[in-house]
N, C-alpha and C positions, 0 to 999 in steps of 0.2 A: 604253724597255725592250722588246726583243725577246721575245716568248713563250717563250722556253728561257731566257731568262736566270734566274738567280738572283734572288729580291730581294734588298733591304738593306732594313736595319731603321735607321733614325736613330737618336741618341742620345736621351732625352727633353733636352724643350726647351719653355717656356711657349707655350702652341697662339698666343699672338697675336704672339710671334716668328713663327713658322711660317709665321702668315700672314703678315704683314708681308713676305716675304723670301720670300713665294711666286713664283713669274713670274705673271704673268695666263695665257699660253699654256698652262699643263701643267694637267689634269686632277685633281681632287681628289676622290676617292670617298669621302664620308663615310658610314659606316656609323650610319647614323640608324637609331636603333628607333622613333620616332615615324611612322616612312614617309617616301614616296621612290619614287623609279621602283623597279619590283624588279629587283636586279643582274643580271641575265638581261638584262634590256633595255639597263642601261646599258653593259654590256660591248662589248653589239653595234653601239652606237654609238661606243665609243672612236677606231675608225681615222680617223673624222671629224675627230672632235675634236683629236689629240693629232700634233705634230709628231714627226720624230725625237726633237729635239735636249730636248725637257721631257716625260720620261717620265710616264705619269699617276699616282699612288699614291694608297694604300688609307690611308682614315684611320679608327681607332677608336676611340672615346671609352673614358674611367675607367670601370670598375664606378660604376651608376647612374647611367650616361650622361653626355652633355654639358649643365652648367648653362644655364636661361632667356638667360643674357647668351650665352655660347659659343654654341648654335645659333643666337640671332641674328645674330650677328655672321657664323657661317659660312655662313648663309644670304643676307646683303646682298656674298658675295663670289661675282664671276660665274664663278670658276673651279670651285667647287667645285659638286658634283653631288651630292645628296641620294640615298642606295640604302639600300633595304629589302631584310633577306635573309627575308623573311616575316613569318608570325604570332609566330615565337617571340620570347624575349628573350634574347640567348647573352652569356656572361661575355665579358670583355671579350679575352682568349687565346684563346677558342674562337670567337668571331666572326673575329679576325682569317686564325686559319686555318682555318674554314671559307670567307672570303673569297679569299684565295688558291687555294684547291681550286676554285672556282667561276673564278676567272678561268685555272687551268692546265687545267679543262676545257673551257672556252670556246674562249682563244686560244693554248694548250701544244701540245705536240707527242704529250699525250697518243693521238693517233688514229697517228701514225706508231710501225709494227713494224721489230723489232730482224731483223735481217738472217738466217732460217734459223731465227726462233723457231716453236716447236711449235702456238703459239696462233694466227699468220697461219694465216687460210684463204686458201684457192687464189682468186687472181680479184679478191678484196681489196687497195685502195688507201685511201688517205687519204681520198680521194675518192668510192669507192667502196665503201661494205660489203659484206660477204661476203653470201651471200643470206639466211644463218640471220635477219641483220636487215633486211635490204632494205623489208619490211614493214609493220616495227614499228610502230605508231599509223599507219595508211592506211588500216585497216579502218573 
């Protein structure tokens, strides 16, 4: 998955098909409330990890999480990655897209301006912020 791409949502499917019929190469972000690297970190490591051809995907457990067997089992799988989105606990629809938001701010095109929009400053690239932020946390 390219950073602009859309995702896709799979059909539901029993999590030990899923896994079973996983590749080992593609990335598996489990959204653990128990803890886990925090997604911030894992994100930053995906281009490591993840070839083109096995896109990495976000996985979220039922309301009151995944049962004692389920996390261990996704825990004895080397593909999958253990993330914490903090202290909170979020429903299982609002974790996932709050997950999503985190990774289209991460690796999205969220930083790149629309062509002639009023909100580019002058001088600003992707690469580059405008000076208003140039600072932000430095001090």
């Amino acid at each position: 998955m390219r950073p602009t791409d859309d995702p896709s949502v799979a059909a539901p499917r029993p999590l030990a098909e899923i896994l079973n019929d996983w590749p080992d190469s593609a990335v598996l972000l489990m959204m653990d409330e128990r803890g886990g690297a925090p997604i911030v970190d894992a994100l930053a490591h995906l281009p490591r990890f993840c070839p083109d051809t096995h896109p990495p995907a976000l996985l979220v457990g039922p309301e009151g999480g995944f049962s004692a067997e389920e996390a261990a089992d996704l825990a004895s799988r080397r593909f999958v990655v253990r993330v914490s989105m903090g202290p909170r606990i979020l429903r299982a629809e609002t974790a996932a897209i709050a997950a999503l938001a985190c990774w289209q701010a991460f690796a999205g095109d969220w930083r790149q301006r629309l062509a002639g929009s009023p909100t580019a400053s002058p001088g600003a690239t992707p690469d580059q912020p405008s000076e208003k932020f140039r600072h932000v946390g430095t001090e």
